[in-house]
C-alpha positions in Angstrom: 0.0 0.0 0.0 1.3 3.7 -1.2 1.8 6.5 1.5 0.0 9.7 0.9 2.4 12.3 0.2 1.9 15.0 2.0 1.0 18.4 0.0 1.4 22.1 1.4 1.4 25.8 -0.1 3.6 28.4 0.4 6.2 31.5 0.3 9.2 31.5 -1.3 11.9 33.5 1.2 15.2 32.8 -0.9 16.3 31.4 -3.9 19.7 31.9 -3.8 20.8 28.2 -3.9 20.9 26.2 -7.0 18.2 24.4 -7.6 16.9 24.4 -4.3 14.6 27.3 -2.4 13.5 28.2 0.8 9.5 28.1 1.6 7.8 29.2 4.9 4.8 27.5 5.0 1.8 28.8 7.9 -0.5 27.0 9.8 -3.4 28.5 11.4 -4.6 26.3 14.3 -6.6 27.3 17.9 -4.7 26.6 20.9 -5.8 23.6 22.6 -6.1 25.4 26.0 -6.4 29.2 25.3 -8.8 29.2 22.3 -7.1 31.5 20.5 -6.0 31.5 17.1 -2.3 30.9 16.6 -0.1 31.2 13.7 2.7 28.4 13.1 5.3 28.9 10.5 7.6 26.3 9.4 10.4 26.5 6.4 11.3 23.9 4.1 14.1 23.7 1.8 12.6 22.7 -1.5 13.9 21.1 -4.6 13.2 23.3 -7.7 14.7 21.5 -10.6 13.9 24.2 -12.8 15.4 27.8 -10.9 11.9 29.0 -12.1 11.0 30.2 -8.4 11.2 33.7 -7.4 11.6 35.4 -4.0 7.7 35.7 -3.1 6.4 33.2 -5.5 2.8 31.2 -4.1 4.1 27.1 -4.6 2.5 24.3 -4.0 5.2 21.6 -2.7 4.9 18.0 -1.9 6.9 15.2 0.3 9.0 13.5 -1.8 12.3 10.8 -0.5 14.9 12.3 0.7 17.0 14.8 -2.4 20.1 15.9 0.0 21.1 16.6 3.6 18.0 18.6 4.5 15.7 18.7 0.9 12.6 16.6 1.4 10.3 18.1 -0.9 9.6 19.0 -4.0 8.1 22.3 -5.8 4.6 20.9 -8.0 3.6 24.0 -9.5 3.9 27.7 -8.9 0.4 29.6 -8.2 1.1 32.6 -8.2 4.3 35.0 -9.3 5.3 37.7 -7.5 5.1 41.4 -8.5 8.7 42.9 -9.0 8.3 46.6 -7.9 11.4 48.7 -10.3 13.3 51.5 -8.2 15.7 53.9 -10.2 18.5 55.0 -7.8 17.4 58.7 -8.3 13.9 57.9 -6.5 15.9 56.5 -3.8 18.0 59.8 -2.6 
C-alpha cells in the first residue's frame, strides 16, 4: 500500500541556492487550551529542478524521499508570481 504524500502551499523567502529554495509554510490552528487562534510557521528547503521560483512566489510543494542533507520536498507547481516593484537610484535619494 502507497503512503499519501503530504502536500502544502507556500512563500518563497530565498532562492539563492541552485536548484533548491527556501519556503515558509503557515498553519493557522486554535490553541488547545487558550482558544485562540495561533499562527505556526515552518520552512522547508525545497527542490526546484527548474530555478523558475522567485523570492515571493505562491508554490505548491509535496513530500517526496529524501534529495540531499536537508531537501525533502519538491516544488509541484507555482500559483502565483510575484510582482517585482522597479526603483531607479534617483527615486531612492
Amino acid at each position: 500500500m502507497e503512503k499519501k504524500q503530504k502536500i502544502r502551499l507556500g512563500r518563497v523567502l530565498s532562492h539563492k541556492m541552485d536548484k533548491t529554495v527556501l519556503v515558509e509554510v503557515e498553519t493557522r490552528r486554535r490553541h488547545p487550551r487558550f482558544k485562540r487562534v495561533v499562527t505556526y510557521r515552518a520552512k522547508f528547503k525545497v527542490h526546484d529542478e527548474s530555478n523558475t521560483c522567485g523570492v515571493g512566489d505562491l508554490v505548491r510543494i509535496v513530500e517526496t524521499r529524501p534529495l540531499s542533507k536537508d531537501k525533502r520536498w519538491r516544488v509541484i507547481e507555482i500559483l502565483a508570481k510575484a510582482e517585482a516593484i522597479e526603483v531607479k537610484p534617483a527615486e531612492i535619494g
